[in-house]
C-alpha positions as a Markdown table, in Angstrom:
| # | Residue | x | y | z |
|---|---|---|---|---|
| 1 | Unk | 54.7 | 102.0 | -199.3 |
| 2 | Unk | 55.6 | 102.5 | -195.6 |
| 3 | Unk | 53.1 | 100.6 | -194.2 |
| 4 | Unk | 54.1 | 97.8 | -196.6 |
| 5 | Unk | 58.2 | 98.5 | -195.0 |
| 6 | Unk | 56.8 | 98.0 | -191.1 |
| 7 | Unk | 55.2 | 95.1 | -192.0 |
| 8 | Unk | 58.2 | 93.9 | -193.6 |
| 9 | Unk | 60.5 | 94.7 | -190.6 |
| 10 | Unk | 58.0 | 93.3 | -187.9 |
| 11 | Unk | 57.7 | 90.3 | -190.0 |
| 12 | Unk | 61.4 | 89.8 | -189.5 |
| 13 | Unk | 61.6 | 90.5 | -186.2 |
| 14 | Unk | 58.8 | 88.1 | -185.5 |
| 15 | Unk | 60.9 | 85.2 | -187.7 |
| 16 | Unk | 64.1 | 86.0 | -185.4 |
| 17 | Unk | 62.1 | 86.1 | -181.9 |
| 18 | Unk | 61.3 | 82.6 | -183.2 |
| 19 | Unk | 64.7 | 81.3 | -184.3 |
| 20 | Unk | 65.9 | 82.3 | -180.9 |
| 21 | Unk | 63.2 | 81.1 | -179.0 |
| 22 | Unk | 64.0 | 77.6 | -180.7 |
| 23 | Unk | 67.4 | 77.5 | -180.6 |
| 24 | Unk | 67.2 | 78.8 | -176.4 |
| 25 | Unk | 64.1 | 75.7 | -176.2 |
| 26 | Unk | 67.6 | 73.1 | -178.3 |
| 27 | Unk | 69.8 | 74.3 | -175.8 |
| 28 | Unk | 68.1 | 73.5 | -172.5 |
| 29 | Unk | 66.5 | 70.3 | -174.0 |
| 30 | Unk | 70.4 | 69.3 | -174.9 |
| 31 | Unk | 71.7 | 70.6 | -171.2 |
| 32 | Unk | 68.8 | 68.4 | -169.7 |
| 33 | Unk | 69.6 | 65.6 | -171.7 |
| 34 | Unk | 73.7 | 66.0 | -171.0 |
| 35 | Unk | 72.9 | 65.9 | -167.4 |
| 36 | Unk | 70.6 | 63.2 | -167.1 |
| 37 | Unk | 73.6 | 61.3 | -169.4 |
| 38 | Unk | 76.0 | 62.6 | -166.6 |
| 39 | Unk | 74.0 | 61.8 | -163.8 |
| 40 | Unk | 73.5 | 57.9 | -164.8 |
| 41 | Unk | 77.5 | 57.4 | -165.7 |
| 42 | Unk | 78.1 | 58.6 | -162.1 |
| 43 | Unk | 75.3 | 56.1 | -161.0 |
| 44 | Unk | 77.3 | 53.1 | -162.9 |
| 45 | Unk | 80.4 | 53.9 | -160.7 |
| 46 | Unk | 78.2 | 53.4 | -157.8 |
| 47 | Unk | 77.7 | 49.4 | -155.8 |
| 48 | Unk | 74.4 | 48.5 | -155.5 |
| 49 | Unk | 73.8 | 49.2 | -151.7 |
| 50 | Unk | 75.3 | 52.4 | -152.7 |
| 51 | Unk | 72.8 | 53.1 | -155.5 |
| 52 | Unk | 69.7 | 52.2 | -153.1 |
| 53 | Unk | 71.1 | 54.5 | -150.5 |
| 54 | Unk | 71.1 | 57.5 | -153.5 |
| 55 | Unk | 67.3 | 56.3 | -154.0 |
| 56 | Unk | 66.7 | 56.9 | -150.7 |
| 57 | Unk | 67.0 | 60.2 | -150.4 |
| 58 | Unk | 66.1 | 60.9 | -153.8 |
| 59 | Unk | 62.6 | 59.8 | -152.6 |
| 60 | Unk | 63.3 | 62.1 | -149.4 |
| 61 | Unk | 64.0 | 64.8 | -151.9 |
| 62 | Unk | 60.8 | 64.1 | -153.7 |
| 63 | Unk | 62.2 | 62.8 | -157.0 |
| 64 | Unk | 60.8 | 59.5 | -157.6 |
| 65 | Unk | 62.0 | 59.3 | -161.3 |
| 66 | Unk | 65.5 | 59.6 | -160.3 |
| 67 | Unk | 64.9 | 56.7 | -157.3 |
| 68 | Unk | 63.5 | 54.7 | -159.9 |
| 69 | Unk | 66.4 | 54.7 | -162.0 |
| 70 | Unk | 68.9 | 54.5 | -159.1 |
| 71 | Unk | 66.6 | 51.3 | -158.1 |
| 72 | Unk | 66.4 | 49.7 | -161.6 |
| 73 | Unk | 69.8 | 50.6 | -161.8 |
| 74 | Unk | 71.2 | 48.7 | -158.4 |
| 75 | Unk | 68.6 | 45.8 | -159.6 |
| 76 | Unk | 70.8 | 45.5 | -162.6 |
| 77 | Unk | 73.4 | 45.3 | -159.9 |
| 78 | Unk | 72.6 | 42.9 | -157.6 |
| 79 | Unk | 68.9 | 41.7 | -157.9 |
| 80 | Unk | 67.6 | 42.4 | -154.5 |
| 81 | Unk | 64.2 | 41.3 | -153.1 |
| 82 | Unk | 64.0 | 44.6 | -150.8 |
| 83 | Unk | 65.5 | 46.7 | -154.2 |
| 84 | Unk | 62.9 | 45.2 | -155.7 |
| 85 | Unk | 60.2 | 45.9 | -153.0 |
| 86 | Unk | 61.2 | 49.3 | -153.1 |
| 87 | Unk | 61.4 | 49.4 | -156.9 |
| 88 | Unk | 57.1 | 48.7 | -156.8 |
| 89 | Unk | 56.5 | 51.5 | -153.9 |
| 90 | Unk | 58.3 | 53.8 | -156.0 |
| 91 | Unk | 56.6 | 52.9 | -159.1 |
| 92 | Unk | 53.1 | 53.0 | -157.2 |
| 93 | Unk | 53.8 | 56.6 | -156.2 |
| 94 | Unk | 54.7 | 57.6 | -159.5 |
| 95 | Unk | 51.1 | 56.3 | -160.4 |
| 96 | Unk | 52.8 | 53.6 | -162.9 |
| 97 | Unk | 50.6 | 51.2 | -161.5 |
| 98 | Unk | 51.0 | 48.6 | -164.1 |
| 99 | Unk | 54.6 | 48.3 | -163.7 |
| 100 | Unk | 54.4 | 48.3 | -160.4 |
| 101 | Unk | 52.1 | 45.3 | -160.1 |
| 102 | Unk | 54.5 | 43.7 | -162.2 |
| 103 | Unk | 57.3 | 44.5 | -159.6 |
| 104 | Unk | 55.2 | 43.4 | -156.9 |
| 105 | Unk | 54.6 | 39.9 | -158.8 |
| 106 | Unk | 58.4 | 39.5 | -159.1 |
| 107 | Unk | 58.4 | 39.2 | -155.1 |
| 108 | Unk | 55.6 | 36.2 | -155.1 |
| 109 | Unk | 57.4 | 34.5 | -158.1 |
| 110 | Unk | 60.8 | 34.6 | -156.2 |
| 111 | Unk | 58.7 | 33.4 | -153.4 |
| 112 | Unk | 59.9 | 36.6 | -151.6 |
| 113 | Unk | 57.4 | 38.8 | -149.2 |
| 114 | Unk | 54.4 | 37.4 | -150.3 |
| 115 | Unk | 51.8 | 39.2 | -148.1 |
| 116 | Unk | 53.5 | 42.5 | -148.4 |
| 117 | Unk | 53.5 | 42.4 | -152.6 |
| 118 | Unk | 49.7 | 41.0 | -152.5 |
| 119 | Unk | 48.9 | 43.7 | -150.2 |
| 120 | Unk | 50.5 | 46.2 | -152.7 |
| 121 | Unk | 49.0 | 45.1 | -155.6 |
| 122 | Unk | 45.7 | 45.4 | -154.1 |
| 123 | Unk | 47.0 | 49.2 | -153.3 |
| 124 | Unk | 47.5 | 48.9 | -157.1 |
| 125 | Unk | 44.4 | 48.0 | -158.4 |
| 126 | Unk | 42.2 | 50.0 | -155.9 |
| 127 | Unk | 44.0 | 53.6 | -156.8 |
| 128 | Unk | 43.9 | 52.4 | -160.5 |
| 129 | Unk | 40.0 | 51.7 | -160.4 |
| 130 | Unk | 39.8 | 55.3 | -159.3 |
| 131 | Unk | 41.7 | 56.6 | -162.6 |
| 132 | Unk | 40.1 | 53.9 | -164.9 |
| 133 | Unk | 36.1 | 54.5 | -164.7 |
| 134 | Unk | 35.8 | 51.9 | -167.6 |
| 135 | Unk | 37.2 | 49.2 | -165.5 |
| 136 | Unk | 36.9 | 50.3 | -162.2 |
| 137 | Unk | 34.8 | 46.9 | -160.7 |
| 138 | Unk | 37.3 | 44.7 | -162.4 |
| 139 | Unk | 39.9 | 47.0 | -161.1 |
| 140 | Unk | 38.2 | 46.7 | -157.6 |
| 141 | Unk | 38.0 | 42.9 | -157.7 |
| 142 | Unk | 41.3 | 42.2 | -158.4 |
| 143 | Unk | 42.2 | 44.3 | -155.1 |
| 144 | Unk | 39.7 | 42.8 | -153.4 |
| 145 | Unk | 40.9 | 39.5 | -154.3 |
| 146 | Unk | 44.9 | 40.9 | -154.0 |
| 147 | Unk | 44.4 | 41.6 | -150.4 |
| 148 | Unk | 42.4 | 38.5 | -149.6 |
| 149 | Unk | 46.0 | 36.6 | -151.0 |
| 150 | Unk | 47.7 | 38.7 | -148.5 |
| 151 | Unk | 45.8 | 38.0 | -145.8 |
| 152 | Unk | 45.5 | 34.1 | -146.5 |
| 153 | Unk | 49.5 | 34.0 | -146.6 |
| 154 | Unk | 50.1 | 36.3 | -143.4 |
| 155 | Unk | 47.1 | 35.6 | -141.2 |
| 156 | Unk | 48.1 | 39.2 | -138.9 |
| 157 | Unk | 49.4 | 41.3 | -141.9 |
| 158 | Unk | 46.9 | 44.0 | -140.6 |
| 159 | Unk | 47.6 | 46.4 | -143.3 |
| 160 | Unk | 45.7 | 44.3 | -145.8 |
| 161 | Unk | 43.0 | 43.6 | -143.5 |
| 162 | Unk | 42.6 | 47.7 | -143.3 |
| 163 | Unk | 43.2 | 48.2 | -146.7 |
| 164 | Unk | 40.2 | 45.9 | -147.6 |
| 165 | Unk | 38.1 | 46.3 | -145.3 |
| 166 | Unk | 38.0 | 50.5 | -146.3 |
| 167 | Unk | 37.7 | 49.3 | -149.9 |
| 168 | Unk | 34.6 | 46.9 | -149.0 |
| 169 | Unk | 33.6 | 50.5 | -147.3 |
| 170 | Unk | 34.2 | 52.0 | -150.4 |
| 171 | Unk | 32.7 | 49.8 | -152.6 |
| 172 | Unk | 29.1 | 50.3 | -150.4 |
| 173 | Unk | 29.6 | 46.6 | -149.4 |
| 174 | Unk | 28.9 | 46.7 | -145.8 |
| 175 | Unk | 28.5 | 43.4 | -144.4 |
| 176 | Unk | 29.3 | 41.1 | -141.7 |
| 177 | Unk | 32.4 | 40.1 | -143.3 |
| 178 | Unk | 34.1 | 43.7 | -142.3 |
| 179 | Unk | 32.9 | 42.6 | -139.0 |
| 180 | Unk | 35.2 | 39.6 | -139.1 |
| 181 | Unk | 37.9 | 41.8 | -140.2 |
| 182 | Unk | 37.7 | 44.4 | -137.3 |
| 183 | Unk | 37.9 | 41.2 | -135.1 |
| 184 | Unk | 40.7 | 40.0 | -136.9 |
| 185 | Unk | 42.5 | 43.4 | -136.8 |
| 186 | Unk | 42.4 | 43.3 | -133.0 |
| 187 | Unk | 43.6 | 40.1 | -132.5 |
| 188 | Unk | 46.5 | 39.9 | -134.7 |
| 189 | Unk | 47.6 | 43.8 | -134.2 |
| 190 | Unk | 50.0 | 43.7 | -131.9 |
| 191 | Unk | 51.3 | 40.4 | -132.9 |
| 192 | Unk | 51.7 | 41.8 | -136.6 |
| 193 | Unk | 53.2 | 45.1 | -135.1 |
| 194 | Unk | 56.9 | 43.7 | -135.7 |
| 195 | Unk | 58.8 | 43.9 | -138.8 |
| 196 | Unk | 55.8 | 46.5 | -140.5 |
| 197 | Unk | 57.3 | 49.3 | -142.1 |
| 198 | Unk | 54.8 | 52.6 | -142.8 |
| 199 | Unk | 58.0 | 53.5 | -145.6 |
| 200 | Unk | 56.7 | 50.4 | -147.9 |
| 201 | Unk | 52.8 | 51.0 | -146.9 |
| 202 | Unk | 52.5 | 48.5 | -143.9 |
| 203 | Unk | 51.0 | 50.8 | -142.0 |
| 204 | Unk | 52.4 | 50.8 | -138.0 |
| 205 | Unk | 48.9 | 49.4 | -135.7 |
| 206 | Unk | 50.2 | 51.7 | -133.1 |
| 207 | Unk | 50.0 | 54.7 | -134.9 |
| 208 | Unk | 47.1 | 53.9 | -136.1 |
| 209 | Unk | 43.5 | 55.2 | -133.9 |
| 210 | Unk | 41.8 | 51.6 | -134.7 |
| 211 | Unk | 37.9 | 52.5 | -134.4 |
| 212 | Unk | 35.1 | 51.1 | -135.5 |
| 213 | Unk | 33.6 | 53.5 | -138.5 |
| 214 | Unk | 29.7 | 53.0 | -139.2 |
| 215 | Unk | 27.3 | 50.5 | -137.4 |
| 216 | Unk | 25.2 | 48.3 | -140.2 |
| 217 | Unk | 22.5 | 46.0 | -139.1 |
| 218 | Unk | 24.2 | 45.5 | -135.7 |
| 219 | Unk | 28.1 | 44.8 | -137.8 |
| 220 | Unk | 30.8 | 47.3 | -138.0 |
| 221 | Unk | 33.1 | 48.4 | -140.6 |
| 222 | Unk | 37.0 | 47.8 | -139.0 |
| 223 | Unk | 39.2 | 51.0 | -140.5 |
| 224 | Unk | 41.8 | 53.1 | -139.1 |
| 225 | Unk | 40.6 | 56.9 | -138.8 |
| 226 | Unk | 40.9 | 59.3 | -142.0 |
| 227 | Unk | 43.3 | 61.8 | -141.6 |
């Protein structure tokens, strides 16, 4: 009889501990959703520039969801080729890397930054291979050929020459080609030095240690040192 009571009374306290524990988990779900809600009417009051600036240093603050939305939100705005470019980095970091190829392709469509959205596909594809073993060679041949469309369109846009010639690396395809490429890197560097920004992924020559990495049957890879 009384061990039939206690296992009564823990059964109800076990039903209450759950009740509250649910009705806690309702509240903070509903105060999460009530901010995010509060958060984007502010973000309507704002002007585009206004909402990119907001993105800004929500991506200094390490919240690339919230940048997102400021972007897609100032897009909504006033369409933007450089919202837009930032729209793909951001959506690239956040590892959305089918959206952001599809940001990226919104750039060559609208005829806008051409080498810099090829170059960031190719960025696209290559991480994506590494996440997608079952397609990772078609993965790896779309960058290859992304960053070869960058290159043809910006003949010193040394980012993409660096980005495929370490995938080439990668890929165990080392061949006279990245040879070419280191050549190429040289000569264009300093030419290509203006207007790069390291924020978007062009990566800076200058602050870059340009070496050559591995000697193959007399050619050299061209890559910036890992860090």
């Amino acid at each position: 009889m009384r061990r039939g009571w206690y296992a009564g009374i823990m059964t109800l306290v076990l039903v209450v501990a759950i009740i509250v524990v649910v009705i806690l988990g309702i509240s903070v779900v509903s105060a999460l959703i009530q901010k995010r809600n509060l958060d984007a009417l502010v973000n309507t009051n704002l002007s585009a520039p206004e909402l990119a600036s907001v993105a800004t240093q929500q991506q200094q603050n390490g919240d690339l969801s919230g940048a997102e939305q400021s972007l897609e939100q100032a897009m909504l705005k006033q369409p933007s080729s450089d919202y837009e470019s930032q729209l793909a980095v951001v959506k690239y970091r956040l590892k959305d890397y089918s959206d952001s190829i599809t940001e990226y392709q919104k750039l060559i469509t609208a005829g806008q930054d051409e080498a810099f959205a090829w170059n960031g596909i190719g960025n696209a594809y290559r991480d994506w291979a590494l996440t997608d073993t079952a397609n990772r060679t078609s993965r790896e041949t779309s960058a290859l050929n992304a960053y070869t469309q960058s290159v043809s369109i910006d003949a010193g846009y040394v980012s993409a020459y660096q980005n495929k010639a370490l995938l080439l690396d990668d890929m165990g395809q080392k061949n006279p080609s990245n040879s070419s490429c280191r050549r190429r890197i040289f000569k264009n560097s300093r030419k290509a030095a203006t207007g790069l920004s390291f924020s978007f992924g062009r990566l800076d020559p200058f602050s870059l240690t340009l070496t050559p990495v591995g000697i193959y049957t007399g050619e050299r890879v061209c890559a910036p040192e890992r860090t």
